[in-house]
N, C-alpha and C positions, 0 to 999 in steps of 0.2 A: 428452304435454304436460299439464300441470297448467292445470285451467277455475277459473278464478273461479266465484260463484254467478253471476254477472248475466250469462254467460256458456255456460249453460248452451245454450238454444236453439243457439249457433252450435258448440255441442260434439258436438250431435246428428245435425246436418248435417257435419262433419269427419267422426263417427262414418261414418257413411252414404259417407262418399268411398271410406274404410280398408276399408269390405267389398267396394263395388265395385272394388276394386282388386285386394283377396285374388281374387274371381271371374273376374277380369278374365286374373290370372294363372294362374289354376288349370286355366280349360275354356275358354281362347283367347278367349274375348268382346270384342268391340269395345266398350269403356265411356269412349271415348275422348271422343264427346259429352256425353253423362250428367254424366264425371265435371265436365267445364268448366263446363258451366251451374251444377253445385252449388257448384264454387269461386267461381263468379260473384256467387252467393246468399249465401256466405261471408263475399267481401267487401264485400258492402253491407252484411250486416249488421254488418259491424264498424267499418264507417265510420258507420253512422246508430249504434251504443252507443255509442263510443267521440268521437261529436261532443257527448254529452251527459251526460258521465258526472258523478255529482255529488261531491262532497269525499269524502264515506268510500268512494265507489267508486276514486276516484285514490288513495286509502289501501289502499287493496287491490293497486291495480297495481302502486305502488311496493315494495309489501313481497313481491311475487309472487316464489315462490322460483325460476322460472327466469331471472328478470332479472338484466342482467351484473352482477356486483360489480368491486371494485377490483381484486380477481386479474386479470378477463378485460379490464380496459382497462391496464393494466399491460404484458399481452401484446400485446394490440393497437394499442398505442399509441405504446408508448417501445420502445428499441433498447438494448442493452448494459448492461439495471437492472442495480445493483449496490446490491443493498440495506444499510443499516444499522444495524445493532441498537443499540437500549439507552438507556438516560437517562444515563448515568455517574455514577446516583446508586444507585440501587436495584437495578432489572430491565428486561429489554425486556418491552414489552407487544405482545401480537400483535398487539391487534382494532386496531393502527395499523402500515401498515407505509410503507416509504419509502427513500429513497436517490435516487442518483446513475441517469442517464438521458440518452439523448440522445430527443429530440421532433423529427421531419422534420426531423435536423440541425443541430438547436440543445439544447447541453450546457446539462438543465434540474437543478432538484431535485423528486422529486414523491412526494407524502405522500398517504393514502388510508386512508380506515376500509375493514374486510373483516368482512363476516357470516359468508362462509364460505356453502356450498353443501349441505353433509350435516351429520350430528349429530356426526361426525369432527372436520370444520374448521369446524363451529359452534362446539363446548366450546373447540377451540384460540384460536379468535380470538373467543372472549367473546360470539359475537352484533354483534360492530363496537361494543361498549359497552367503551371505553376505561377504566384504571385513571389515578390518577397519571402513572405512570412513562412511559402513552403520550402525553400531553401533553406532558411533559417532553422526551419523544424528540423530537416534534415541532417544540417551541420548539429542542433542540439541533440541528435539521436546518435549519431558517429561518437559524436564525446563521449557519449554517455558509456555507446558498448568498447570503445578504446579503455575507461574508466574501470570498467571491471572485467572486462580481457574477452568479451564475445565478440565473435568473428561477425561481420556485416555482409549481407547478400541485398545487392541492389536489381530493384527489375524497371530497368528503361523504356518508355514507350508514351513518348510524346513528341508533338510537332516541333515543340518549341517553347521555351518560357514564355510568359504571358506578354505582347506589348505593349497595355495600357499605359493609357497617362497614370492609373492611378500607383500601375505597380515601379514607374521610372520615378516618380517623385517619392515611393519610400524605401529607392538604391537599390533596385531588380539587380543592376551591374555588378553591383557590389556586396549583392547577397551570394550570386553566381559564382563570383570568385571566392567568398570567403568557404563556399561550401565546396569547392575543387580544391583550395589549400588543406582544408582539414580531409578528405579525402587522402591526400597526400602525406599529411603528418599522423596520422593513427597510425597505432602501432601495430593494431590486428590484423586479420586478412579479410582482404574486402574482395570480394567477387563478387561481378557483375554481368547482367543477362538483357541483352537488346530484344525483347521478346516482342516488336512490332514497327514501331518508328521511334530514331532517335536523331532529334532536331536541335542541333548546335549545340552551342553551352549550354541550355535547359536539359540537355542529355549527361554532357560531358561533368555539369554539378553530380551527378548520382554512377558517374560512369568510370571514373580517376583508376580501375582498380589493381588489383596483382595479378590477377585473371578477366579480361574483357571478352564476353561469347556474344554472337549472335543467333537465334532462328536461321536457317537456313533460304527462307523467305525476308527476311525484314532487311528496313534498312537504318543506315547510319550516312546524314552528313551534316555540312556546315552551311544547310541552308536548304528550303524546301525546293524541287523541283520547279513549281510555282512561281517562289520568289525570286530563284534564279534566272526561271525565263522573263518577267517582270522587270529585271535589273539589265539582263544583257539586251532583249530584244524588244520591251516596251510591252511584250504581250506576252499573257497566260496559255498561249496555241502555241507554243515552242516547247511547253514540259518536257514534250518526250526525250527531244533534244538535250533539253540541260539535264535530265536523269543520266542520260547515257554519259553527258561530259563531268558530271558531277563524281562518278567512280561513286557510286554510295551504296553496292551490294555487298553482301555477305563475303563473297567470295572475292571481287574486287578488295575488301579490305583485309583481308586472310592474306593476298599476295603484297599489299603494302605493308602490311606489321603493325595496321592500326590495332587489331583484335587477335586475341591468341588463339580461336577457335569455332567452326561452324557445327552447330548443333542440329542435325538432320531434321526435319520435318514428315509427319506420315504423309502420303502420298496423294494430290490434292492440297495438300498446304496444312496447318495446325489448326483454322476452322473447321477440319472435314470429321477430324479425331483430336477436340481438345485433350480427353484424359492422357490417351498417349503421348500428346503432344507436352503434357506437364511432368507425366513419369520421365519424359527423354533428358528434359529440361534438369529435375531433378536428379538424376543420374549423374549429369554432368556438371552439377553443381558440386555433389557428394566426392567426386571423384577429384574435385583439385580441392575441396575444403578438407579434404584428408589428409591431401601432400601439404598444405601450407600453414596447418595447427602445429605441428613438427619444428616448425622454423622460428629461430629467435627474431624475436618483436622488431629489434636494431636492423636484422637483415631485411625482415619482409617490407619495412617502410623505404629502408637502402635503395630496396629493389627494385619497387614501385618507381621510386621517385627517376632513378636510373632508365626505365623503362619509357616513362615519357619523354628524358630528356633526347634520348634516341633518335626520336621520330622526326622521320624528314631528314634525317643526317643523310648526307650524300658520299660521304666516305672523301670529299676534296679539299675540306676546309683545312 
């Protein structure tokens, strides 16, 4: 398992299990108490760091590279993918993938940024840092399932769209936008899930929806930590700082009305227990894709679009 730094202490105590357990097997030893109390030790300490973890520490968890990506709720989630390639204009773009699916029995469409796991299916899928033509795909996939009335389930988790010279010269801006309007104008239900890092409008293309969740761990803003210290204070050694002024946790947007809901984490973060971490995700996917099939088409886009315009209203105007 890969430790964070603030992590370390409870790394050391893991460490300390892994030996007594080598021992354990080697020369017959009874370490069957030993080992319990120190799993015990384990998990308090993972519930007292992780009840207090600060914005660039949840920047850390979200980016942790054992955490599931959209491959691993893909598999554990939908039934019979049938993915889709392509924009029909240009190229397909990996770091976006999607197609046809069935969800606990209900024939969905579902779209999903991928980081990718090694340096293999990192360079393949971009880092989950979308071109144009994944945008594009994107908006072609909305159509399609608005076309024949399936509901759309988006999984978010990228830095950022790409910002190549090559993806600005074939209208990155205006793929972005064109795929947050059509978000906007389907008529189905689009529920969406920030399942690790969701960076600016390369989020917000895949994110428009009647339902916005996050991880309980991940985050959401309009601009990387990074970039933000980079912008205000000329250096990359300020992150911590712009995490914290950037409001981009879970629960930070829960109390602004960016996202309508935090989807708990097991304990340790969604690395420690991906499957349960995809059952949870699922659960909560099921549980508003069943109130919002019920609803006429007119209302659910009504509502959507209503729901965005909201935000940031200050009640003075």
């Amino acid at each position: 398992m890969n430790f964070l730094d603030f992590e370390k202490p409870i790394a050391e105590i893991e460490g300390k299990i892994e030996d007594l357990r080598h021992m354990g097997d080697g020369d017959g030893l009874n370490i069957a108490e030993e080992v319990a109390r120190l799993q015990a030790k384990v998990e308090k300490r993972l519930r007292e760091t992780y009840a207090k973890l600060t914005p660039w520490q949840k920047t850390q968890v979200a980016r942790h590279p054992d955490r599931p990506h959209c491959s691993h709720y893909l598999a554990g989630l939908f039934e019979d993918f049938q993915p889709l390639a392509g924009d029909r204009s240009f190229a397909d773009d990996s770091a976006i993938l999607g197609g046809l699916a069935r969800f606990r029995g209900r024939s969905v469409m579902v779209i999903g940024q991928e980081k990718g796991h090694d340096t293999e299916t990192r360079m393949k899928h971009n880092f989950g840092m979308a071109r144009p033509e994944g945008y594009r795909k994107a908006r072609r996939l909305m159509e399609m399932a608005d076309h024949f009335g399936l509901p759309v389930i988006t999984l978010v988790d990228t830095a950022g769209a790409y910002p190549g010279i090559d993806a600005e010269e074939r209208g990155q801006a205006e793929a972005i936008a064109k795929s947050i309007e059509t978000c906007l104008g389907i008529r189905v239900p689009l529920i969406s899930v920030v399942i690790g890092e969701g960076g600016s409008g390369g989020a917000i293309a895949l994110a428009t929806g009647n339902v916005v969740m996050m991880l309980e761990h991940s985050i959401y803003s309009v601009i990387s930590p990074e970039g933000c210290a980079g912008i205000l204070w000329r250096s990359g050694d300020q992150a911590q700082a712009a995490a914290e002024a950037l409001r981009l946790t879970a629960q930070d947007l829960l109390r602004l009305k960016v996202i309508d809901e935090v989807i708990p984490e097991p304990l340790g973060g969604a690395h420690r227990a991906r499957d349960a971490a995809i059952h949870t995700v699922g659960s909560a996917i099921e549980r508003h894709l069943s109130a919002l099939v019920t609803q006429d088409p007119g209302v659910l886009r009504a509502r959507r679009r209503d729901k965005f315009l909201a935000m940031g209203r200050t009640g003075l105007e």
